[in-house]
C-alpha positions as CSV (number, residue, x, y, z in Angstrom):
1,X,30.1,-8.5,20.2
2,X,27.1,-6.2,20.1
3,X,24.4,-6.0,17.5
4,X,26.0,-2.6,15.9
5,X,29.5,-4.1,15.6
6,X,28.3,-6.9,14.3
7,X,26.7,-4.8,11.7
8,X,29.4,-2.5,10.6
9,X,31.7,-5.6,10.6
10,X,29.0,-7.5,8.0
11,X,29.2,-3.9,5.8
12,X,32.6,-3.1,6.0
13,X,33.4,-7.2,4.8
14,X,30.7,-6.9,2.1
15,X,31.8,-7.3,-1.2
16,X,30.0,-5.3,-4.0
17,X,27.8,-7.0,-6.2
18,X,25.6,-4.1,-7.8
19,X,26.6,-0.4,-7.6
20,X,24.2,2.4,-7.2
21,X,24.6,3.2,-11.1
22,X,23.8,-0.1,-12.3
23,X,21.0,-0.8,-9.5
24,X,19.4,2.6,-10.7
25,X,19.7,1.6,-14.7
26,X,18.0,-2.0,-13.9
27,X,15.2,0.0,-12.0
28,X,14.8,2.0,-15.0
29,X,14.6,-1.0,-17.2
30,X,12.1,-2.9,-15.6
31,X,9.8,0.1,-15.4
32,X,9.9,0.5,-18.9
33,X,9.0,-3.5,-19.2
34,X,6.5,-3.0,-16.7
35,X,4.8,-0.1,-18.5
36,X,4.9,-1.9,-21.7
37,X,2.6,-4.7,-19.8
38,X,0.3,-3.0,-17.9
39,X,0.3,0.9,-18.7
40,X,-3.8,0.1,-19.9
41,X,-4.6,-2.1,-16.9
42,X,-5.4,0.0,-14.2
43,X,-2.9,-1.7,-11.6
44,X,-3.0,-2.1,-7.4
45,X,1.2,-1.9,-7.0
46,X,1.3,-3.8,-3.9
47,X,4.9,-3.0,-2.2
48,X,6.3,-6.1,-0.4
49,X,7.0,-4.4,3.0
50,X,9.6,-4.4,4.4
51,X,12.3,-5.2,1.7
52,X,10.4,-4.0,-0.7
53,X,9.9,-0.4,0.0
54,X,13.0,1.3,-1.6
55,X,12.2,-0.4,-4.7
56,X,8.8,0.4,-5.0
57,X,9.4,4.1,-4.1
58,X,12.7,4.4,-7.0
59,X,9.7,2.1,-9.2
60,X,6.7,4.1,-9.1
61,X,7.8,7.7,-10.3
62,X,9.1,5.6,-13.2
63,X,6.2,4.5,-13.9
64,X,3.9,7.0,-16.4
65,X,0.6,5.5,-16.0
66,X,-2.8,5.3,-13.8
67,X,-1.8,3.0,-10.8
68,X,-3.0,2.7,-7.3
69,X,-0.5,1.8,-4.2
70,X,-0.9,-0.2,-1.5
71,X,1.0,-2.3,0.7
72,X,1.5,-5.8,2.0
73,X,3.6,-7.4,4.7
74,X,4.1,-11.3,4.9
75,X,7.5,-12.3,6.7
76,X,9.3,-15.3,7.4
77,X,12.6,-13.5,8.3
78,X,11.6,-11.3,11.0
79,X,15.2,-10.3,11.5
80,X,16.9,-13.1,11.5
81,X,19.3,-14.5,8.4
82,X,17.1,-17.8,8.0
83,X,13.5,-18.4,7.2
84,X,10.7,-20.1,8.9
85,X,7.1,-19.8,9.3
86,X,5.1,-17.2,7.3
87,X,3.3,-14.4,10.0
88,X,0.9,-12.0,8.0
89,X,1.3,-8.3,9.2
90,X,-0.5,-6.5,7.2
91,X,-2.7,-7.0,4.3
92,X,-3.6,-4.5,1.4
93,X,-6.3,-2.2,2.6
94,X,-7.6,-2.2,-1.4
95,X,-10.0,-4.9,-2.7
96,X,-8.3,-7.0,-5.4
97,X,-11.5,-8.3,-7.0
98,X,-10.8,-8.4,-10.8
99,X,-7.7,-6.0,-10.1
100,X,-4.3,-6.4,-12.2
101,X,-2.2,-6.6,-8.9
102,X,1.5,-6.2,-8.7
103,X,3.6,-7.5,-6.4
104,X,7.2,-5.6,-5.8
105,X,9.5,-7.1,-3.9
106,X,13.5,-6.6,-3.1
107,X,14.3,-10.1,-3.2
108,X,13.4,-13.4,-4.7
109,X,14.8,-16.2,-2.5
110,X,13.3,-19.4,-2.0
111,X,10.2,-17.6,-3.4
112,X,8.2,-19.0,-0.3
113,X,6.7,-15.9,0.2
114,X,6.3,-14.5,-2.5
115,X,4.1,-17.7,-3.7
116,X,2.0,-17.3,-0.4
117,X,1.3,-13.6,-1.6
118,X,0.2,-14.9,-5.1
119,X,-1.7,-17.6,-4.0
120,X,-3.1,-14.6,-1.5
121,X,-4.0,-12.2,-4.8
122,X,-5.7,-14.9,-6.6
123,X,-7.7,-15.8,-3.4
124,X,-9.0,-12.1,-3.1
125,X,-10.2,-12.7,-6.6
126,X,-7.3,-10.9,-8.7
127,X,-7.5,-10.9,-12.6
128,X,-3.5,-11.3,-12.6
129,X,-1.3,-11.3,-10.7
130,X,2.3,-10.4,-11.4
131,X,5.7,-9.5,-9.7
132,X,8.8,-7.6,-9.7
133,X,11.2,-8.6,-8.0
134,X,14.6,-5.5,-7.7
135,X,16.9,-9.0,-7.1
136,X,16.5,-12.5,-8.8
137,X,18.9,-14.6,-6.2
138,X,20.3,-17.9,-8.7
139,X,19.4,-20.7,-6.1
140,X,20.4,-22.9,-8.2
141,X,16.8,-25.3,-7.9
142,X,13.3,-25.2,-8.6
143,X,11.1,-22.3,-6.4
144,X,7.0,-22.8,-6.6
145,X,6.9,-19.1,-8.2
146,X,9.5,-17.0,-10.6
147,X,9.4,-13.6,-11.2
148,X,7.9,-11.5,-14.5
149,X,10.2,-8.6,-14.4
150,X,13.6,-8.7,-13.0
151,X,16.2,-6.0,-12.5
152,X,18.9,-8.1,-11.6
153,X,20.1,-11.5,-11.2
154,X,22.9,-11.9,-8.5
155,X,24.5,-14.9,-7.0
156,X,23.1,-17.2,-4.5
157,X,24.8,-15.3,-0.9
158,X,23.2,-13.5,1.8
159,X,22.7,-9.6,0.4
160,X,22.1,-6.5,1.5
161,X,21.0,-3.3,0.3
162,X,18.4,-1.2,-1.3
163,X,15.6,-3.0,0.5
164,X,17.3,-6.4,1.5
165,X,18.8,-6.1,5.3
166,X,21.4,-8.0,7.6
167,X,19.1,-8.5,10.7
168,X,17.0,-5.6,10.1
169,X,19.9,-3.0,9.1
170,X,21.5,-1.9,6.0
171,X,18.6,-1.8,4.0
172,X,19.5,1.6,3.3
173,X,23.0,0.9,1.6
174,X,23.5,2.3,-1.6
175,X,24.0,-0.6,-3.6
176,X,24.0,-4.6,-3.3
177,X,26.3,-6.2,-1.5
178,X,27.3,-10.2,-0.1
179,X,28.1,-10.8,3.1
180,X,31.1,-12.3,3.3
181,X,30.2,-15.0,5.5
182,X,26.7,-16.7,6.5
């Protein structure tokens, strides 16, 4: 079977977790805890690329405060439905030195990365550090980081959707879904 089959037989077996109404109200919520934390901080949003970038583009006009954007790109997916090795693509462009730095991501996991990109801030010489995460995956044992805002929490399958992909597609769906088998 080709790659695009595959695909549309991975969406078309996907069972809704999160539909686009309650994904956009969860973005809206964690805005408002975000801007209740650091509206007088002066935070660098870094967006968690690639997952992250539909989260951080529905996040950011929700957000009513000074804030400067910048990316980040640390991947141990690369495609592929399991984890290894973390390759740094890009790093932020933006110094971090005493900087209120956060981190949005689609997805945490394993949280594998997402500690390497902390441990990365603080490195750079970051005041704080802190992270959004659009998905909060219940793995049911101990990560070495945890998000501070959360839009969701959803169960511990392989998702898709508003960020998170199945091999690099269906980032784009308009909602979460489970695959119904991996």
């Amino acid at each position: 079977m080709n790659l695009i089959a595959e695909v549309r037989r991975v969406e078309a077996e996907a069972e809704l977790i999160y539909g686009e109404a309650e994904v956009e109200a969860a973005i809206s919520r964690t805005a408002t805890e975000i801007s209740e934390q650091l509206a007088d901080q002066n935070p660098l949003v870094l967006a968690v690329l690639n997952g992250g970038i539909i989260f951080a583009g529905k996040l950011l006009p929700r957000l009513n405060f000074p804030l400067q954007l910048d990316a980040v790109n640390a991947s141990r997916y690369r495609g592929e439905t399991q984890g290894s090795h973390i390759q740094w693509l890009l790093k932020p462009s933006h110094p971090l030195k005493d900087r209120a730095v956060l981190l949005v991501d689609d997805v945490l996991d394993e949280g594998v990365t997402l500690a390497e990109l902390i441990a990365y801030c603080h490195e750079e010489g970051a005041a704080s550090v802190h992270v959004a995460v659009l998905i909060d995956k219940q793995i049911g044992r101990e990560r070495p980081c945890e998000a501070d805002f959360v839009g969701l929490k959803a169960p511990n399958r392989y998702l898709f959707g508003y960020g998170m992909d199945y091999k690099n597609y269906l980032r784009n769906a308009p909602g979460i879904y489970a695959c119904k088998h991996l």
